[in-house]
FIDREN-989506 format. One record per atom (N, C-alpha, C, O, CB): residue in three letters; x, y, z. Coordinates in steps of 0.02 Angstrom, whole numbers, padded with zeros to 5 digits, always signed. Last residue first. Glycine has a CB too. Example, Ala and Ser with C-alpha at 12.3 -4.5 7.8 and 13.67 -1.06 7.14 Angstrom:
// FIDREN-989506
SER+00642-00112+00354/SER+00684-00053+00357/SER+00645+00002+00394/SER+00670+00057+00402/SER+00704-00030+00286/ALA+00660-00284+00390/ALA+00615-00225+00390/ALA+00660-00165+00390/ALA+00712-00166+00423/ALA+00565-00224+00452/
This chain:
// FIDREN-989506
UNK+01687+03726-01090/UNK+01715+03709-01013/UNK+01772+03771-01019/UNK+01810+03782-00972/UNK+01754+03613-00997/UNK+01655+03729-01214/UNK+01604+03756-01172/UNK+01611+03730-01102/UNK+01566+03716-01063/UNK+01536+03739-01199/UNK+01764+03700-01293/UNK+01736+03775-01297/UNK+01657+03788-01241/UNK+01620+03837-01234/UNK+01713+03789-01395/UNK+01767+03556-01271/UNK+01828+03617-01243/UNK+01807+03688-01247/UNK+01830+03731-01209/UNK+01899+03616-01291/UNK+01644+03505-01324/UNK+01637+03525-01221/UNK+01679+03562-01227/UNK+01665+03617-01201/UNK+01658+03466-01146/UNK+01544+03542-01445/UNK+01635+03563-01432/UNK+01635+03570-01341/UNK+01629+03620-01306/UNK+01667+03668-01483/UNK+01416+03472-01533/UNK+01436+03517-01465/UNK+01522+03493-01461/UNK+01548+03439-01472/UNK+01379+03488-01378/UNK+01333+03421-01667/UNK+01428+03439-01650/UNK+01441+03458-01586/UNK+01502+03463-01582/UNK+01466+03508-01694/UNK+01230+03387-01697/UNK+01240+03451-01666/UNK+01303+03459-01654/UNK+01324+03511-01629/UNK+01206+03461-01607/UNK+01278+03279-01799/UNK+01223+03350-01812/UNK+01231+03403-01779/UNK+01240+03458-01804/UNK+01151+03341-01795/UNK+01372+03219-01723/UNK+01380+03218-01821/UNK+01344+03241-01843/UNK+01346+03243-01905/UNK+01377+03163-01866/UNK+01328+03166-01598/UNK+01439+03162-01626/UNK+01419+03204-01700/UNK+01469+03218-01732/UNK+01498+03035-01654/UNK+01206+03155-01581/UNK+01251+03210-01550/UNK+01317+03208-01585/UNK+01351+03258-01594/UNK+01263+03201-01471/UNK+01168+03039-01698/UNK+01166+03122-01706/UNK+01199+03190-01658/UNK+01213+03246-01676/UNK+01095+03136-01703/UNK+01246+02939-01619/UNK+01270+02963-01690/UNK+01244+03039-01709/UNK+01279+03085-01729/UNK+01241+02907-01750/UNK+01165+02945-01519/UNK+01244+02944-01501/UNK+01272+02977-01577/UNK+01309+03026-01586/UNK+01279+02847-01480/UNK+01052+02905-01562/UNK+01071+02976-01525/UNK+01136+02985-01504/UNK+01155+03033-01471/UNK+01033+02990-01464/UNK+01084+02790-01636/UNK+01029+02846-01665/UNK+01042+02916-01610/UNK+01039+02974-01631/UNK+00931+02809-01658/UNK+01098+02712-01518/UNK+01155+02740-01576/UNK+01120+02800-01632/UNK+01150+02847-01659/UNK+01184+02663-01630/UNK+00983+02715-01434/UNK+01029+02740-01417/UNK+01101+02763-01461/UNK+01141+02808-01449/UNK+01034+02704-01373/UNK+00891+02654-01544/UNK+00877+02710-01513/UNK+00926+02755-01491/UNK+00928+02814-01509/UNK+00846+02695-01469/UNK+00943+02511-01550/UNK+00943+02575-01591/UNK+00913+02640-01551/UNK+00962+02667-01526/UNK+00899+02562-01660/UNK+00945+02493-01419/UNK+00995+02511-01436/UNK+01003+02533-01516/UNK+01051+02563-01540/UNK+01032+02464-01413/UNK+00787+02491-01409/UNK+00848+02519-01363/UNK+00900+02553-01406/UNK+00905+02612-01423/UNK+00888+02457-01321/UNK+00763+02375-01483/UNK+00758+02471-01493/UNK+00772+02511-01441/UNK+00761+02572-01443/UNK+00686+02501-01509/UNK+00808+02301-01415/UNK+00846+02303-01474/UNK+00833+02396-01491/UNK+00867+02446-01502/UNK+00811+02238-01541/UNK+00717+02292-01306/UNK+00799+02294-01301/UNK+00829+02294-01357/UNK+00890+02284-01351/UNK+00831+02240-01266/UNK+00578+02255-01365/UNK+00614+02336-01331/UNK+00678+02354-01309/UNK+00696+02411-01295/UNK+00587+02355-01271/UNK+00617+02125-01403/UNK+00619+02180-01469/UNK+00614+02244-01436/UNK+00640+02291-01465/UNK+00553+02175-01529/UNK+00627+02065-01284/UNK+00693+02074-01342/UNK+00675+02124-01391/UNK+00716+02162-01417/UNK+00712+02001-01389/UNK+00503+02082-01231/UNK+00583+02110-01178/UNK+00639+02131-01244/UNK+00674+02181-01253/UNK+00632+02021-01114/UNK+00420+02004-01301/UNK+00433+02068-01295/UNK+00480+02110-01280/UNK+00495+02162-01308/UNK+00407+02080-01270/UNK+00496+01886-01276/UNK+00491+01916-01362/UNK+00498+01990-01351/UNK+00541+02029-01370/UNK+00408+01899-01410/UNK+00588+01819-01167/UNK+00519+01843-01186/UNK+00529+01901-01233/UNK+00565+01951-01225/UNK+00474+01865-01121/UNK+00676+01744-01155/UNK+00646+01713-01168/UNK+00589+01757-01183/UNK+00541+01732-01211/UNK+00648+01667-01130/UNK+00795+01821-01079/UNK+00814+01784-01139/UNK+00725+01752-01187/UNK+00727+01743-01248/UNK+00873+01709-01101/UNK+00798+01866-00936/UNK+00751+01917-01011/UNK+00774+01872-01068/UNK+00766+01904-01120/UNK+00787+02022-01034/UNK+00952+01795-00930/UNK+00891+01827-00898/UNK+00859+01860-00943/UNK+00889+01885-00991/UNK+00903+01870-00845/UNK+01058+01709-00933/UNK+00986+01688-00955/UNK+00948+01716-00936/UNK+00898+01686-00917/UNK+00964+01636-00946/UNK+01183+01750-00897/UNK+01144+01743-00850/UNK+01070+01717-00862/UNK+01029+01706-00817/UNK+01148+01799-00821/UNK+01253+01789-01032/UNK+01294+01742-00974/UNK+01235+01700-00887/UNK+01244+01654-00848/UNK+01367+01820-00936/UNK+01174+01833-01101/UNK+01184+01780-01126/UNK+01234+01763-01067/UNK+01252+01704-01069/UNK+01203+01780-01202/UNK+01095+01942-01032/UNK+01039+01896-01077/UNK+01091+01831-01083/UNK+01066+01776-01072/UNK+01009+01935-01171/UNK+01237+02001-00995/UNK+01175+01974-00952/UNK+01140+01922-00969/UNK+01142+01867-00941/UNK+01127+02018-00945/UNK+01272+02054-01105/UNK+01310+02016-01089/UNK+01285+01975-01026/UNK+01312+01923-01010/UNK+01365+02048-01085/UNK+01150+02143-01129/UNK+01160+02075-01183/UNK+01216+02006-01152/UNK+01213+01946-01161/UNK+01204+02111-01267/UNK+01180+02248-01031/UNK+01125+02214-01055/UNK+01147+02130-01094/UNK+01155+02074-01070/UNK+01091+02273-01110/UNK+01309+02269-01085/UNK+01320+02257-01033/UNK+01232+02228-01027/UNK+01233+02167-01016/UNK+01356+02319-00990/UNK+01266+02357-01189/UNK+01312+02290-01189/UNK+01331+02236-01134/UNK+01358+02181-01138/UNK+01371+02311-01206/UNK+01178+02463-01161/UNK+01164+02391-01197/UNK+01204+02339-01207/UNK+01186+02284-01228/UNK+01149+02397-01255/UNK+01204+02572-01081/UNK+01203+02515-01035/UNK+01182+02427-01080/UNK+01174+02370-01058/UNK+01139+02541-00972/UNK+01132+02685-01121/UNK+01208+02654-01154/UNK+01230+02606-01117/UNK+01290+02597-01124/UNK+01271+02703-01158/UNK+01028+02747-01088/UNK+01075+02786-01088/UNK+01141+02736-01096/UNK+01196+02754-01074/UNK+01070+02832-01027/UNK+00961+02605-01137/UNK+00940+02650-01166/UNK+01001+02705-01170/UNK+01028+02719-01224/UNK+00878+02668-01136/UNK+00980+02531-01034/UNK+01005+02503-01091/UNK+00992+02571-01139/UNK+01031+02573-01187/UNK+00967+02428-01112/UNK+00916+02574-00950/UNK+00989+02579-00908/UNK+01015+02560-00998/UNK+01070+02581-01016/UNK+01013+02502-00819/UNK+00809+02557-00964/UNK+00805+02632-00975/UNK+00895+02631-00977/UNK+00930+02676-01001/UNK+00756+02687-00900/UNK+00764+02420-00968/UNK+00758+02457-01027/UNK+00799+02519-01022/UNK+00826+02537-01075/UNK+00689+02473-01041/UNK+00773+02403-00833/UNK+00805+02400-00868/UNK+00804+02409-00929/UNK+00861+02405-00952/UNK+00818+02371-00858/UNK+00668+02505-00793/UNK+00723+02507-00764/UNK+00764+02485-00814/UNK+00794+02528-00846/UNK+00727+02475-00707/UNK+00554+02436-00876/UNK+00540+02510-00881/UNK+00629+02520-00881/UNK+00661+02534-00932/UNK+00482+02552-00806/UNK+00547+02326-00788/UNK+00557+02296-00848/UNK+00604+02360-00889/UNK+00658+02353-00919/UNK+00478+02274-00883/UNK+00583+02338-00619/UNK+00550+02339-00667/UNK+00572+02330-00726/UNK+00633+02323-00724/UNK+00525+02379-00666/UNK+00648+02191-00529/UNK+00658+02255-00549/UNK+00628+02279-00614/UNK+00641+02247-00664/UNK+00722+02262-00552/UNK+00569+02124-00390/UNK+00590+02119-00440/UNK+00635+02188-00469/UNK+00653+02232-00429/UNK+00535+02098-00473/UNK+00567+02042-00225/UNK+00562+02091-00278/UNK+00590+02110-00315/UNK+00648+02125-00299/UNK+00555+02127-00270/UNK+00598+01868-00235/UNK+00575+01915-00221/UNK+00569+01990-00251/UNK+00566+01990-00313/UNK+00593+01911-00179/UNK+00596+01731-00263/UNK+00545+01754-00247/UNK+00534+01849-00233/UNK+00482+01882-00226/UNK+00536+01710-00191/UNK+00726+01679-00316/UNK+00713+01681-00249/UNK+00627+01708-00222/UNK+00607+01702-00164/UNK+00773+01731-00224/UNK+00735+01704-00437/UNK+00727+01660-00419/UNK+00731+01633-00347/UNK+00738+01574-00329/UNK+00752+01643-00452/UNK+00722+01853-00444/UNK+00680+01820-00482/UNK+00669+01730-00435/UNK+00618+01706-00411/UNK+00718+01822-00568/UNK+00843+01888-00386/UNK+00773+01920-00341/UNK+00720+01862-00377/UNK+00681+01831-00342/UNK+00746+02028-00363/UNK+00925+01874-00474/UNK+00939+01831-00388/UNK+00855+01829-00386/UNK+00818+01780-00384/UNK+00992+01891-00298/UNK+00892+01946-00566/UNK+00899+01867-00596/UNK+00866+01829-00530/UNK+00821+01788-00523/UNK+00996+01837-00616/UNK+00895+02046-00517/UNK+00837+02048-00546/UNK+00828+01968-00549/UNK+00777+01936-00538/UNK+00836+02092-00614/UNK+01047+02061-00502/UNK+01016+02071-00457/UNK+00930+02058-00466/UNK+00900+02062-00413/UNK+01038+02131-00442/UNK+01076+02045-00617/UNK+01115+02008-00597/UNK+01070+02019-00557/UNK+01028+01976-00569/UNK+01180+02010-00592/UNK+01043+02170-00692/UNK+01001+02118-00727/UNK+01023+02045-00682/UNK+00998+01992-00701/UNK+01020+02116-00820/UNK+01137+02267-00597/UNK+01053+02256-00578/UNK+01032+02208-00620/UNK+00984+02184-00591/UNK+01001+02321-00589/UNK+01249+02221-00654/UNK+01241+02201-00580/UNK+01145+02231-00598/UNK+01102+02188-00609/UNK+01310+02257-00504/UNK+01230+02251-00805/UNK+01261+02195-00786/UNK+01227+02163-00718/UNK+01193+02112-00715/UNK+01334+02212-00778/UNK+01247+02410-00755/UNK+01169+02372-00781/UNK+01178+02313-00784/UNK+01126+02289-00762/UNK+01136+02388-00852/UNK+01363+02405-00717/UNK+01298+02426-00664/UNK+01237+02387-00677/UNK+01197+02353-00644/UNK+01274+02507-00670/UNK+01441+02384-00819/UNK+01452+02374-00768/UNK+01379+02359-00723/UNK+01356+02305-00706/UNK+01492+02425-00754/UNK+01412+02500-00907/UNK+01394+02427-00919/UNK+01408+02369-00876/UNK+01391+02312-00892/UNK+01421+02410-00972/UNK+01428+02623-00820/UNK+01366+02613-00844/UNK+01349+02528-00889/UNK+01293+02504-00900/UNK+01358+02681-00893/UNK+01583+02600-00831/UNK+01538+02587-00746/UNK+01481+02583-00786/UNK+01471+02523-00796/UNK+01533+02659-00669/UNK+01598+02612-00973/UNK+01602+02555-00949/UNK+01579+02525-00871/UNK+01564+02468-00852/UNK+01660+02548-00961/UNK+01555+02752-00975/UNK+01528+02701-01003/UNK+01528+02643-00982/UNK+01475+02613-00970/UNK+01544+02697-01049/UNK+01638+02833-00889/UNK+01544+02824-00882/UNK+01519+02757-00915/UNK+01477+02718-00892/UNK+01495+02893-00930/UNK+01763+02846-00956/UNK+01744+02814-00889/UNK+01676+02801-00878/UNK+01663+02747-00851/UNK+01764+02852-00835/UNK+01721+02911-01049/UNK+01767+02844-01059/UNK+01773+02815-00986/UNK+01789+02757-00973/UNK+01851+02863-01092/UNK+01650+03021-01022/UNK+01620+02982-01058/UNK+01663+02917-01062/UNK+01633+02866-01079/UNK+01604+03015-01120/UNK+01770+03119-00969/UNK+01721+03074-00915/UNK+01684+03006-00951/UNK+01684+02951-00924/UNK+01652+03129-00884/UNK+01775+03188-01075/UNK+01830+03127-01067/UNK+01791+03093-01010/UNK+01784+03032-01014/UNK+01919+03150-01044/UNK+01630+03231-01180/UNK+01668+03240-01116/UNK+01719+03192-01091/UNK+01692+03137-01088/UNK+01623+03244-01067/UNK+01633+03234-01336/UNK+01619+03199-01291/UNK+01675+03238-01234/UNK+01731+03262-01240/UNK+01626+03120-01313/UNK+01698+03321-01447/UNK+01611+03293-01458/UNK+01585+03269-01408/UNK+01523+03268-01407/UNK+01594+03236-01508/UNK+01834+03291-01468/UNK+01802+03351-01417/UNK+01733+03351-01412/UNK+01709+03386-01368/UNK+01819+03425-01439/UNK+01891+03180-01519/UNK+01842+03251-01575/UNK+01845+03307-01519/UNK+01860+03365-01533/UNK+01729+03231-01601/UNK+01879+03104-01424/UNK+01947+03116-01457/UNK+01947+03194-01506/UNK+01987+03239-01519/UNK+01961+03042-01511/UNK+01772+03091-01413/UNK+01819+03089-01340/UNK+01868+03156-01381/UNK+01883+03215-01373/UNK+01875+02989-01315/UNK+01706+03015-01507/UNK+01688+03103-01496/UNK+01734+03112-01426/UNK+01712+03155-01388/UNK+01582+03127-01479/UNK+01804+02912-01528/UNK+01825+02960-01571/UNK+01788+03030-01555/UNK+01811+03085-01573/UNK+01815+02934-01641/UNK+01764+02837-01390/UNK+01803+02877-01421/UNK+01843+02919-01477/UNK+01896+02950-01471/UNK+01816+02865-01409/UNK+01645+02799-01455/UNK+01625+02850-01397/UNK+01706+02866-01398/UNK+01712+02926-01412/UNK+01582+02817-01311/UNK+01689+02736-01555/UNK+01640+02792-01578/UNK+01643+02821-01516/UNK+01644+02883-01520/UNK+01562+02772-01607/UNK+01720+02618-01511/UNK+01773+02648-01549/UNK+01742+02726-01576/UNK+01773+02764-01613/UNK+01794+02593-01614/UNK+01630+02575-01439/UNK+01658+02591-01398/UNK+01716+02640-01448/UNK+01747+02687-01425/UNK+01675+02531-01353/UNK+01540+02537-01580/UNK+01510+02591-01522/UNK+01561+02602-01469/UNK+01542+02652-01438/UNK+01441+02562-01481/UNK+01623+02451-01629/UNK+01612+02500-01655/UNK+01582+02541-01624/UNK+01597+02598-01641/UNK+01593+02494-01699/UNK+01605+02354-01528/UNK+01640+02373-01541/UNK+01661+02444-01591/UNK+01711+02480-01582/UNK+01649+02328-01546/UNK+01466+02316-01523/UNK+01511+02349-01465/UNK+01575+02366-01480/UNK+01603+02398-01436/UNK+01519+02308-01408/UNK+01475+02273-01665/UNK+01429+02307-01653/UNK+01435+02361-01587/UNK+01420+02420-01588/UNK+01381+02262-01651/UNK+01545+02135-01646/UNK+01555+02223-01705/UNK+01517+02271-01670/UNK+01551+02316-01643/UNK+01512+02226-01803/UNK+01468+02093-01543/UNK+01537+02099-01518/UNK+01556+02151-01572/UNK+01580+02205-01554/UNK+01585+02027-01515/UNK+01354+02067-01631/UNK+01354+02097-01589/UNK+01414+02143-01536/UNK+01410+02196-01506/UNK+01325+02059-01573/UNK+01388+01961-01718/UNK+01364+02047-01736/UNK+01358+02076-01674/UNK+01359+02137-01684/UNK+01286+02061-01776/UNK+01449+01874-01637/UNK+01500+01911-01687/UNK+01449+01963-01717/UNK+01476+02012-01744/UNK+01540+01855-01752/UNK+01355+01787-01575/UNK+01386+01830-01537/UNK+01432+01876-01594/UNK+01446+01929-01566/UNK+01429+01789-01479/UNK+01191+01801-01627/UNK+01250+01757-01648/UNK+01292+01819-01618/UNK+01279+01879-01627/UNK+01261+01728-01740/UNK+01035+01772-01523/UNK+01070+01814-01586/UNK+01132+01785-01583/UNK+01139+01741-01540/UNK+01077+01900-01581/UNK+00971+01626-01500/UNK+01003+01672-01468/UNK+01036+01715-01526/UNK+01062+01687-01574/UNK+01050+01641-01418/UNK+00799+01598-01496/UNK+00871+01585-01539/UNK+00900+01645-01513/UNK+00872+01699-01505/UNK+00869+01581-01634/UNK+00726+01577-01340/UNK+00721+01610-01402/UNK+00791+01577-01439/UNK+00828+01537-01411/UNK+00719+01699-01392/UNK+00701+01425-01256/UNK+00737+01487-01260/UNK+00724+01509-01358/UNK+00718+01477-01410/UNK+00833+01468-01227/UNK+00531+01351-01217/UNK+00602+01341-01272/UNK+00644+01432-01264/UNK+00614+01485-01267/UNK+00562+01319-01387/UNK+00448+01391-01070/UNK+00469+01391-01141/UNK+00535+01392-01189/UNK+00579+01434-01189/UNK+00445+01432-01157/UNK+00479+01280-00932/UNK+00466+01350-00964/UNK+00471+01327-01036/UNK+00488+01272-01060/UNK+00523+01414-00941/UNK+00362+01200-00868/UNK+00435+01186-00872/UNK+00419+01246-00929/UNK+00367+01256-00960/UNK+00473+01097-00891/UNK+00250+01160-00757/UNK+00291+01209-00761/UNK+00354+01230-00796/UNK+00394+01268-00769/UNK+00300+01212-00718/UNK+00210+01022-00784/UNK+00167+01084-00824/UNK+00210+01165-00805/UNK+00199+01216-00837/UNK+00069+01086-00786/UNK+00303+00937-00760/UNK+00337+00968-00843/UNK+00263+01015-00855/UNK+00251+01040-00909/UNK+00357+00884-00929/UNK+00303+00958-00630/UNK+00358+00980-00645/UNK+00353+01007-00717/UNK+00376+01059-00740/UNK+00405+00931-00632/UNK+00184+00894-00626/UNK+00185+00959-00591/UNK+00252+00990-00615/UNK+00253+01052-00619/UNK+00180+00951-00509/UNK+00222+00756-00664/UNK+00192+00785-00718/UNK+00167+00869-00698/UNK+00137+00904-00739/UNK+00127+00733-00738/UNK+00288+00711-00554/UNK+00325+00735-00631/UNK+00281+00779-00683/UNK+00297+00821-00726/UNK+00346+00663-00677/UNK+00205+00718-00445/UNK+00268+00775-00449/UNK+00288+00812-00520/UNK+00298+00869-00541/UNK+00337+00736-00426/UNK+00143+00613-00486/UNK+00113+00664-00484/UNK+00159+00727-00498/UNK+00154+00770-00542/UNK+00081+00663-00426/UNK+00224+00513-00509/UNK+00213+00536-00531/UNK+00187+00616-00552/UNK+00198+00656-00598/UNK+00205+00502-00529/UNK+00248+00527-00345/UNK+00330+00520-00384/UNK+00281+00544-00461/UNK+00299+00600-00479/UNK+00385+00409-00384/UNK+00124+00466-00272/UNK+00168+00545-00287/UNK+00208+00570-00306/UNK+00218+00630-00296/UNK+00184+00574-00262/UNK+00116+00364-00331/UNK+00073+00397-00350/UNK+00096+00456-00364/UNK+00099+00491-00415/UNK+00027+00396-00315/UNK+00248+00288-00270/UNK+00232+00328-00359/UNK+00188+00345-00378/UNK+00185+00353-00439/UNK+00238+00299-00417/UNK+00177+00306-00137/UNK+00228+00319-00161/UNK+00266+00334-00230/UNK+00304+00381-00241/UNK+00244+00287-00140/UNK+00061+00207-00151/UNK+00071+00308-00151/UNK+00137+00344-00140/UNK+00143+00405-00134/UNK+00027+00348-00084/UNK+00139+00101-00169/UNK+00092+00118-00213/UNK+00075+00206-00203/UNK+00078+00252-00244/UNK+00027+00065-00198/UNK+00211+00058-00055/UNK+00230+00077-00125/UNK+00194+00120-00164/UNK+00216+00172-00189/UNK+00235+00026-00162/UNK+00090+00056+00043/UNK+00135+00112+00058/UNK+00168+00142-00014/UNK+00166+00199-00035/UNK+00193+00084+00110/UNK+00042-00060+00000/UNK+00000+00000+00000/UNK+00044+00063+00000/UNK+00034+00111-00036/UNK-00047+00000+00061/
């Protein structure tokens, strides 16, 4: 008798397990457009360094700013799987937005976080168009000269 509800509940478990079992991971974008892609954006925040287009602070901002957003999608991950409070969606969007997208992505793919939901990915892409779209028009429309305005 004892056996017997004993793989009652061995089943039961299993089939509690695979109604929770998440969805297939998205296809992961292929790491070599992307690594161009940071790369040509770090070779761009210093050429407006280098232009005078950018504040030299900007070579330090950037990389704490991919840094940071890294540790909160790190901190979102913990919170997630622990139960507890989260970090809004809004947040990290926004951290990816002022230039925090590489450090974003290096998240999605070292930590599997936001990997799986469609939505998350196509507002993290326009992110970062978004964000080279304003990186490229401050360096190459408005030109600002910080040495003439420090």
């Amino acid at each position: 008798m004892k056996r017997q509800g004993r793989t009652v509940r061995r089943e039961a478990a299993r089939s509690q397990a695979q109604l929770r079992k998440p969805p297939p991971a998205a296809p992961a974008v292929p790491a070599a457009p992307v690594l161009s892609l940071t790369l040509a954006w770090a070779l761009l925040i210093a050429w407006g360094v280098w232009a005078g287009r950018l504040p030299l602070l900007t070579l330090a901002a950037a990389p704490l700013l991919n840094l940071a957003t890294f540790y909160v999608y790190w901190t979102d991950k913990h919170a997630a799987r622990n139960g507890r409070w989260r970090t809004r969606e809004d947040t990290l969007h926004l951290l990816g937005l002022l230039g925090g997208w590489p450090g974003a992505w290096w998240a999605h793919q070292i930590l599997r976080h936001k990997s799986r939901k469609a939505a998350f990915r196509q507002a993290y892409w326009a992110t970062v168009l978004l964000h080279g779209a304003a990186l490229l028009g401050w360096l190459f429309w408005l030109q600002p000269r910080w040495s003439s305005l420090l």
